[in-house]
PALO-482031 format. One record per residue: residue number from 1; residue in one letter; z, y, x of N, C-alpha, C, CB in turn. Coordinates in Angstrom, 3 decimals, always signed. Glycine has a CB too. Layout:
BEGIN
<NUM,"A",<Z,Y,X>,<Z,Y,X>,<Z,Y,X>,<Z,Y,X>>
...
This chain:
BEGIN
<1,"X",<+0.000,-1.181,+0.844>,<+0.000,+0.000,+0.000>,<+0.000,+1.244,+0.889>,<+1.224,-0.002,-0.960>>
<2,"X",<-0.547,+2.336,+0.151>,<-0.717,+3.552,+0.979>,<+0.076,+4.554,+0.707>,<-1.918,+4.056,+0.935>>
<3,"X",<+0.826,+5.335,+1.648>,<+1.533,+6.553,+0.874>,<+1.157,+7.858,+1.540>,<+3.199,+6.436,+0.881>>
<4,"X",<+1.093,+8.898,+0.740>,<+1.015,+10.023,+1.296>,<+2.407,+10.650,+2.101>,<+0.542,+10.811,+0.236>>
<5,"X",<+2.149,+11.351,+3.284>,<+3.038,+12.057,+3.961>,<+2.632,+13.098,+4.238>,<+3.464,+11.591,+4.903>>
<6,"X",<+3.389,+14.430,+3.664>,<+2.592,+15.682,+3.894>,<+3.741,+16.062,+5.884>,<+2.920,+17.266,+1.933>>
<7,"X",<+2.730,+16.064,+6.594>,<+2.883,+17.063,+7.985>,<+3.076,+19.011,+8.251>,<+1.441,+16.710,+8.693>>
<8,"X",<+3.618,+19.044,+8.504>,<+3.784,+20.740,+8.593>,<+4.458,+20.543,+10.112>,<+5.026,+21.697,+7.139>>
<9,"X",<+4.345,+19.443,+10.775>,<+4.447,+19.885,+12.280>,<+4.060,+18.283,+13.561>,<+6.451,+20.587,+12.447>>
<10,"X",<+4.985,+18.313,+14.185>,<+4.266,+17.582,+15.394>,<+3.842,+16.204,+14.690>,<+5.357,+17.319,+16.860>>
<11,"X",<+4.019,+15.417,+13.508>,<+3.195,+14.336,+13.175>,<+1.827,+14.857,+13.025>,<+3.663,+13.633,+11.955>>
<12,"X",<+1.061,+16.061,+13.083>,<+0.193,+16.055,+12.704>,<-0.911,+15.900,+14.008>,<+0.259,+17.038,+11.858>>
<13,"X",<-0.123,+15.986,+15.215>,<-0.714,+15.742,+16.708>,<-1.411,+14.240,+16.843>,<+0.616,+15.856,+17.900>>
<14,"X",<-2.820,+14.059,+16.920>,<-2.884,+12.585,+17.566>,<-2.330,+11.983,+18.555>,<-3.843,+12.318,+17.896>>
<15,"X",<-1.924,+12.798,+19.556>,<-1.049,+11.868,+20.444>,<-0.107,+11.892,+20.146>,<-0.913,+11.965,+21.632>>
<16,"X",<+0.697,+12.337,+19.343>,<+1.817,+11.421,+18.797>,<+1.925,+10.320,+17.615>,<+2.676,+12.234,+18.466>>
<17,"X",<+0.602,+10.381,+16.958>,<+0.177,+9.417,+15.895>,<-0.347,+8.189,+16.791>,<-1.045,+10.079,+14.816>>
<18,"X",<-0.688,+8.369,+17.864>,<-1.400,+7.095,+18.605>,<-0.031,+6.600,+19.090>,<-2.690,+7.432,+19.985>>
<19,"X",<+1.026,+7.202,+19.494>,<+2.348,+6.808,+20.316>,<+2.793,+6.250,+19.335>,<+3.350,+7.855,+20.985>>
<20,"X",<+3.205,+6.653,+17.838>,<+4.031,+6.133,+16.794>,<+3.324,+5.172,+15.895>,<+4.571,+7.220,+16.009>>
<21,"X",<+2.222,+5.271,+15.817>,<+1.623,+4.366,+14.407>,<+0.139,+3.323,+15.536>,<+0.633,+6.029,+12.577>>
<22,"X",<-0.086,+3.646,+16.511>,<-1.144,+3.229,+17.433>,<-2.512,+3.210,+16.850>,<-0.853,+1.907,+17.953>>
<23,"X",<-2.848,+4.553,+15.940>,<-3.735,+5.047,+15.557>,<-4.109,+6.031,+14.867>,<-4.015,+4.521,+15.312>>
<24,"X",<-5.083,+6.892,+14.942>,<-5.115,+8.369,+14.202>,<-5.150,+8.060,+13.236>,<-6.080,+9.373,+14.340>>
<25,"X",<-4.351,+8.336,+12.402>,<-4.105,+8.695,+10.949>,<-5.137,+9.784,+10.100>,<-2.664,+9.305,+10.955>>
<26,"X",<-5.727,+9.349,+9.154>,<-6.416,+9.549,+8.181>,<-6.191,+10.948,+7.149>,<-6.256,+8.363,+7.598>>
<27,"X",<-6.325,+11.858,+6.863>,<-5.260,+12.808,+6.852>,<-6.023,+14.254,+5.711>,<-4.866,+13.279,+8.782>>
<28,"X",<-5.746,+15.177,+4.923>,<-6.491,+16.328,+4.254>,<-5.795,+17.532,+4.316>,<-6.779,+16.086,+2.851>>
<29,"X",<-6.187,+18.457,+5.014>,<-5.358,+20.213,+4.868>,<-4.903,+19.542,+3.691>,<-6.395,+22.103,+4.632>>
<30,"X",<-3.113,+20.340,+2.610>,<-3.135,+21.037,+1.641>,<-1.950,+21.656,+2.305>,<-3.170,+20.437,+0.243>>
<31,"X",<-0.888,+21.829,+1.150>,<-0.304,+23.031,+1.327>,<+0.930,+22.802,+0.301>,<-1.335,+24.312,+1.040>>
<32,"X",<+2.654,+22.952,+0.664>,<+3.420,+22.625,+0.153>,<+4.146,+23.912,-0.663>,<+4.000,+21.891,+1.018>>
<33,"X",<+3.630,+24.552,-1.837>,<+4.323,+25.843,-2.600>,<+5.566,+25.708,-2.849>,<+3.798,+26.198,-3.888>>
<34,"X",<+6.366,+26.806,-2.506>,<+7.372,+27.076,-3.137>,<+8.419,+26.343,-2.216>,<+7.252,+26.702,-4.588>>
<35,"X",<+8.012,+26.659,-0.680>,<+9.184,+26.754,+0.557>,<+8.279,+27.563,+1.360>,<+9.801,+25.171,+1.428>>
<36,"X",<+9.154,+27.930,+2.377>,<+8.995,+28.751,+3.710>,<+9.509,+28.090,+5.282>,<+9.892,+30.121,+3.433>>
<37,"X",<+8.952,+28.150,+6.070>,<+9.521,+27.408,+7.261>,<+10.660,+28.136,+7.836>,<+8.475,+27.193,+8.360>>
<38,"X",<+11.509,+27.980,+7.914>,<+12.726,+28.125,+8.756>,<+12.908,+27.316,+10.371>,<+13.854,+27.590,+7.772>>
<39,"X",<+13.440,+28.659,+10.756>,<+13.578,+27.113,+12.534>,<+15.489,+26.596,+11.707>,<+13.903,+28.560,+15.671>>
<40,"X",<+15.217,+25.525,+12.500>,<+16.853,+25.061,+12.405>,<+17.082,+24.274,+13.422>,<+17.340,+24.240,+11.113>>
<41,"X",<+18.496,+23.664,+13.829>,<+18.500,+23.748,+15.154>,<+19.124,+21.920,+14.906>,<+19.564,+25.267,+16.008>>
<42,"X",<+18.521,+21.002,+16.024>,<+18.633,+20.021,+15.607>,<+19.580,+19.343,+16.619>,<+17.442,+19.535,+15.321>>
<43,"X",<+20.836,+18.447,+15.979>,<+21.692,+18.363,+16.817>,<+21.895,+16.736,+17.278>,<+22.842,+19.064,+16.242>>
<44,"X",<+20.850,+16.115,+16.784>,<+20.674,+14.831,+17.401>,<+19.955,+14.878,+19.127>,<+19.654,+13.996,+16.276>>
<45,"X",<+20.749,+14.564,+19.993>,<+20.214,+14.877,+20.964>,<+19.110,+13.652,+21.241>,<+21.250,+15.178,+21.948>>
<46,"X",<+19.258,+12.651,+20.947>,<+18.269,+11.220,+21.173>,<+16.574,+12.360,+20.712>,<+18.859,+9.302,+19.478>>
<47,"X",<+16.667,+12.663,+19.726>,<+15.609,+13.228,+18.975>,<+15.111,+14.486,+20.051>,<+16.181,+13.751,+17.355>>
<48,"X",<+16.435,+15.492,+20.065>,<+16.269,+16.560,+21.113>,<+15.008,+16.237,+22.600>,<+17.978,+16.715,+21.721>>
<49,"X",<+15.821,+15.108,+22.991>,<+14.975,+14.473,+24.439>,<+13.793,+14.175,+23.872>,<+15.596,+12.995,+25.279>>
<50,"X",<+13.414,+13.496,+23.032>,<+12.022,+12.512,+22.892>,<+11.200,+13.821,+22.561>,<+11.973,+11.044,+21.457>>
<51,"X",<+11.708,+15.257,+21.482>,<+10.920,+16.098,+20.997>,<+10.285,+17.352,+22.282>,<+11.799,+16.668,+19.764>>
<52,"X",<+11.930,+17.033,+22.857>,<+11.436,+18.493,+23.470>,<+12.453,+19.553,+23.685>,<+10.410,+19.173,+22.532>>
<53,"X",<+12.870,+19.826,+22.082>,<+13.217,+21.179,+22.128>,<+14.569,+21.004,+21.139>,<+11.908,+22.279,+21.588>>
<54,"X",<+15.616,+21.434,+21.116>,<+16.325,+21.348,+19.561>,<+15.888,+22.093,+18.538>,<+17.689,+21.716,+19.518>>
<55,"X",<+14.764,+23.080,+18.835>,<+14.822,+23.655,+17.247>,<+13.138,+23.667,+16.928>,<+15.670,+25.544,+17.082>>
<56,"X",<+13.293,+22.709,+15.669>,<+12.226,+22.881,+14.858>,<+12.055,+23.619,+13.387>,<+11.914,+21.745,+14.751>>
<57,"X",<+10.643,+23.860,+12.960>,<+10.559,+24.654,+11.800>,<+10.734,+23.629,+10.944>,<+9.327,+25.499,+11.573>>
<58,"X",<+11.324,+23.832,+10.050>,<+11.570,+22.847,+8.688>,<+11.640,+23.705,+7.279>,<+13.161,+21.969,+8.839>>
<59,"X",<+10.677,+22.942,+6.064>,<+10.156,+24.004,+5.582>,<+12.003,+23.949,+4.134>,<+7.950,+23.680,+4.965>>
<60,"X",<+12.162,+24.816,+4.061>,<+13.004,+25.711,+2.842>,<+12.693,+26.150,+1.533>,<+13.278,+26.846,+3.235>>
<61,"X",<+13.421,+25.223,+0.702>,<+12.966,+25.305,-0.800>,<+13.066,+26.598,-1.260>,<+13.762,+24.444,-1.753>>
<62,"X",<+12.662,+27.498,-1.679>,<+12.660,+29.112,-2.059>,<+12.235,+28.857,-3.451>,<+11.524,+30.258,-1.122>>
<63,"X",<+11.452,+27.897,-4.413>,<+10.853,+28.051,-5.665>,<+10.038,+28.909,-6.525>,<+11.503,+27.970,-6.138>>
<64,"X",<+9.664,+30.120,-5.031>,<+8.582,+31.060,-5.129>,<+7.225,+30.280,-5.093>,<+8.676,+32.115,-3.969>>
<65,"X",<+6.833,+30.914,-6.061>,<+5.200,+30.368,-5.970>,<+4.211,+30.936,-5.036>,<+4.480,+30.587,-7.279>>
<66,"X",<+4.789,+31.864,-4.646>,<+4.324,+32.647,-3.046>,<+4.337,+32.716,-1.856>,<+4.532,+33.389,-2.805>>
<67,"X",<+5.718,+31.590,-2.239>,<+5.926,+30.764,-0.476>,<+5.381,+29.611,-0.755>,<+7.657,+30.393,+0.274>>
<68,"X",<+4.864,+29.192,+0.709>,<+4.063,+27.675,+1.053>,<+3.949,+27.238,+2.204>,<+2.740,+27.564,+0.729>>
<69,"X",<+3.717,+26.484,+2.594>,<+3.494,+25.964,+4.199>,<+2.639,+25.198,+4.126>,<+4.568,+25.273,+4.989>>
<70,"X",<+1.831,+25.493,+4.966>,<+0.221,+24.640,+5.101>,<+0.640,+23.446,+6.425>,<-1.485,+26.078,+5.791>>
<71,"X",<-0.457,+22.092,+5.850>,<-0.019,+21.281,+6.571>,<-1.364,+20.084,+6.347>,<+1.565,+20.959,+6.160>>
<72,"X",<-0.804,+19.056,+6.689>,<-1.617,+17.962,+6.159>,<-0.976,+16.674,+5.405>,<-2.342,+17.482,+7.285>>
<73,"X",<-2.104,+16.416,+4.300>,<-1.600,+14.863,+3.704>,<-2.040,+13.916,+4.293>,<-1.937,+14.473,+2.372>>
<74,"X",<-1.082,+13.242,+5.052>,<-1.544,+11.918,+6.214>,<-1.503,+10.658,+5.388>,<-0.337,+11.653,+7.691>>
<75,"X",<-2.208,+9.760,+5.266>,<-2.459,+8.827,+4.382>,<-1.337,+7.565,+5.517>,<-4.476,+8.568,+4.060>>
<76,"X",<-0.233,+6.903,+5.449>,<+0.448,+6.139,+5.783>,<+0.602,+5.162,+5.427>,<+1.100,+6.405,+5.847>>
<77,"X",<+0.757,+3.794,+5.869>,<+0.900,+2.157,+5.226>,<+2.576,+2.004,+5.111>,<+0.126,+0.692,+6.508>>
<78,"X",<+3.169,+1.327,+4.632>,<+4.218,+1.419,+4.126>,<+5.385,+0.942,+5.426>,<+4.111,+0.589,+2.780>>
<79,"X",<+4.781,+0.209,+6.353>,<+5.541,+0.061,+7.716>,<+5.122,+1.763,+8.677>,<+4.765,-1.702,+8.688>>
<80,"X",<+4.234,+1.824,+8.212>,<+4.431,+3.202,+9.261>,<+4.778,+4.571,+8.388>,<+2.818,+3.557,+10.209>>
<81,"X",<+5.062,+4.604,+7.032>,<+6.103,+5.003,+6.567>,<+7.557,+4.771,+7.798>,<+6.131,+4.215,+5.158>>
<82,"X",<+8.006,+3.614,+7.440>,<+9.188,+3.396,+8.143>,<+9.378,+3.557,+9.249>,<+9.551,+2.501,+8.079>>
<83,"X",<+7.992,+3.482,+10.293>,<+7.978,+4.484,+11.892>,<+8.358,+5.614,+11.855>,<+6.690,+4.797,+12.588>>
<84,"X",<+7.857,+6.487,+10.724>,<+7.881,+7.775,+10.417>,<+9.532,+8.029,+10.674>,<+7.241,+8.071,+8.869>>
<85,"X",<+10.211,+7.250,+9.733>,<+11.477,+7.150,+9.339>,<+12.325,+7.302,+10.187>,<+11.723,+6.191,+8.819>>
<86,"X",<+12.123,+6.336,+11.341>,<+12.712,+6.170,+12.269>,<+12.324,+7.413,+13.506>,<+12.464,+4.769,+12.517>>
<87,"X",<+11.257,+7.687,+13.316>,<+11.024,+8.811,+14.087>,<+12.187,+9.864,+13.965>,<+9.711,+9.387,+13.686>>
<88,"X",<+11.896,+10.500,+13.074>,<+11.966,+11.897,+12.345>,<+13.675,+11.738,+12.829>,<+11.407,+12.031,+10.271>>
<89,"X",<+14.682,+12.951,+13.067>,<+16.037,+12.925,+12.770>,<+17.406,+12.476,+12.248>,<+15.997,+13.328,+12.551>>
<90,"X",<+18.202,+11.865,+12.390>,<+18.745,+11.694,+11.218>,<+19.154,+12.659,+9.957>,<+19.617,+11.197,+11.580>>
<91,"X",<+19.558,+13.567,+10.471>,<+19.488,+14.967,+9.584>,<+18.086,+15.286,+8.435>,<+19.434,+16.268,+10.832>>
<92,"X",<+17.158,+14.549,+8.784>,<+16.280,+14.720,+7.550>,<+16.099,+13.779,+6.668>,<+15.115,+15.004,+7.825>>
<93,"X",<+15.553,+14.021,+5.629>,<+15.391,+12.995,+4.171>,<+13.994,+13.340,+3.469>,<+16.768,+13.346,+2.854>>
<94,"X",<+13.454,+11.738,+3.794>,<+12.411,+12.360,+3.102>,<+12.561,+12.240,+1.625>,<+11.153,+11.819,+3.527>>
<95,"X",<+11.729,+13.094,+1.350>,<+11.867,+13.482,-0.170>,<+10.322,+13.898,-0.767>,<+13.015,+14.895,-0.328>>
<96,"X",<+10.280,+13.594,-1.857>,<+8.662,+13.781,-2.639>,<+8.792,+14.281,-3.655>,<+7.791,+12.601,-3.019>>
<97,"X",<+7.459,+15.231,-3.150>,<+7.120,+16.923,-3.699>,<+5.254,+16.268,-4.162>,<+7.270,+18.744,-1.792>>
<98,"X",<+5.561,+17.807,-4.891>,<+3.653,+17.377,-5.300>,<+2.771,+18.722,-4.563>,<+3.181,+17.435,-7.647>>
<99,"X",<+2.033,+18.443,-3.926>,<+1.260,+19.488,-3.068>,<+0.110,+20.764,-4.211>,<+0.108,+18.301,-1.837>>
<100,"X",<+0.071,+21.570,-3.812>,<-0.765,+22.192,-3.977>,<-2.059,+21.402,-4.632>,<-0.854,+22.779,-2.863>>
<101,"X",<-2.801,+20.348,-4.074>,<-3.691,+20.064,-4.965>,<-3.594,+18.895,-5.720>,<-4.732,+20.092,-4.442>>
<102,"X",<-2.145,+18.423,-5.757>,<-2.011,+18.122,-7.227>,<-1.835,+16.391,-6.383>,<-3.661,+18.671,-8.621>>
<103,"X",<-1.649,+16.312,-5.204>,<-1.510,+14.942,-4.539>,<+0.155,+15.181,-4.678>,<-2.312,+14.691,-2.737>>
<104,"X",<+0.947,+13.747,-4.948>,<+2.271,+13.995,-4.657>,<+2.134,+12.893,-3.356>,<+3.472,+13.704,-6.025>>
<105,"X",<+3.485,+13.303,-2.333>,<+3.225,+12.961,-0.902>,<+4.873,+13.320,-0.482>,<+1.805,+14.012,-0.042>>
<106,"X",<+5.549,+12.524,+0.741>,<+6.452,+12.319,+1.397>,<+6.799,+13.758,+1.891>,<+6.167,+11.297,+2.302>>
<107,"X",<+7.850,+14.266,+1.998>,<+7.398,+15.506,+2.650>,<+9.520,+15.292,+3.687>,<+6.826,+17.406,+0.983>>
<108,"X",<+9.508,+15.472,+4.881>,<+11.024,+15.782,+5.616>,<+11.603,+16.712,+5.602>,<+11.172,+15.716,+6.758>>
<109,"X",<+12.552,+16.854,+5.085>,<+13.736,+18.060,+4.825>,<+14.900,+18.286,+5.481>,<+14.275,+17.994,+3.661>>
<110,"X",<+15.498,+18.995,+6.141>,<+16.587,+18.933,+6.668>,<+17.625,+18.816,+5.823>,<+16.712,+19.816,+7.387>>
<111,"X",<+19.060,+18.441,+5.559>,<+19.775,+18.198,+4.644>,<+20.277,+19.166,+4.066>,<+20.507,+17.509,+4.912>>
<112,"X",<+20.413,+20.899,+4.968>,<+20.468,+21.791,+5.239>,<+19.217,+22.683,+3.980>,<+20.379,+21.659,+6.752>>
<113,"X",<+17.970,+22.156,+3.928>,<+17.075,+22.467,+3.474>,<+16.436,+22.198,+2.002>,<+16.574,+22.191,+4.268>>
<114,"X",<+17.432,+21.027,+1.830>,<+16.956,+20.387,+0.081>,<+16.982,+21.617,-0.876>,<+18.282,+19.065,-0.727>>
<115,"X",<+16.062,+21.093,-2.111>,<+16.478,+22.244,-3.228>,<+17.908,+21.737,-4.110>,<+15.019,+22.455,-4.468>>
<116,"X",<+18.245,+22.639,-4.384>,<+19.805,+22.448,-4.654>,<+19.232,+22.446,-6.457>,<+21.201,+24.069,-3.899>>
């Protein structure tokens, strides 16, 4: 089975899709309304080392129809779902939103970041 995962940051790199899933991922611009990217500062250091940096943008539920964050819908198999999973922070959750064109898709939130 296939799931959508919307990207708004480094999953959307092939070399890190070739490192995590051992192939470019399949993927369409859209666009997630009604958040804004925020940096936030990430305190898993395991994650810190492998990423880079501690602070990434993570997008913020606002429920403005004027905020959005452009990104991509990466088409995922249900084990590399769970790469994803394991990738990503512990501090995030994925959670599913419906995009801009009407695809609903995986999208990572900081816990910090959910809509309340």
């Amino acid at each position: 089975m296939t799931e959508n995962l919307f990207s708004y940051g480094t999953l959307q790199t092939e070399a890190l899709q070739h490192e995590l899933f051992g192939r470019r991922l399949e993927g369409r611009t859209d666009v997630l309304v009604g958040y804004l990217l925020q940096m936030i500062e990430i305190q898993d250091q395991h994650f810190v080392i492998k990423s880079g940096t501690a602070h990434h943008r993570n997008p913020q539920f606002t429920g403005d129809e004027s905020d959005y964050v452009e990104g991509t819908a990466l088409a995922l198999t249900d084990r590399e779902v769970d790469q994803a999973d394991a990738y990503e922070p512990p501090s995030y959750t994925r959670v599913l939103v419906k995009l801009k064109s009407g695809l609903t898709a995986w999208v990572y939130l900081d816990q910090t970041q959910l809509p309340k």
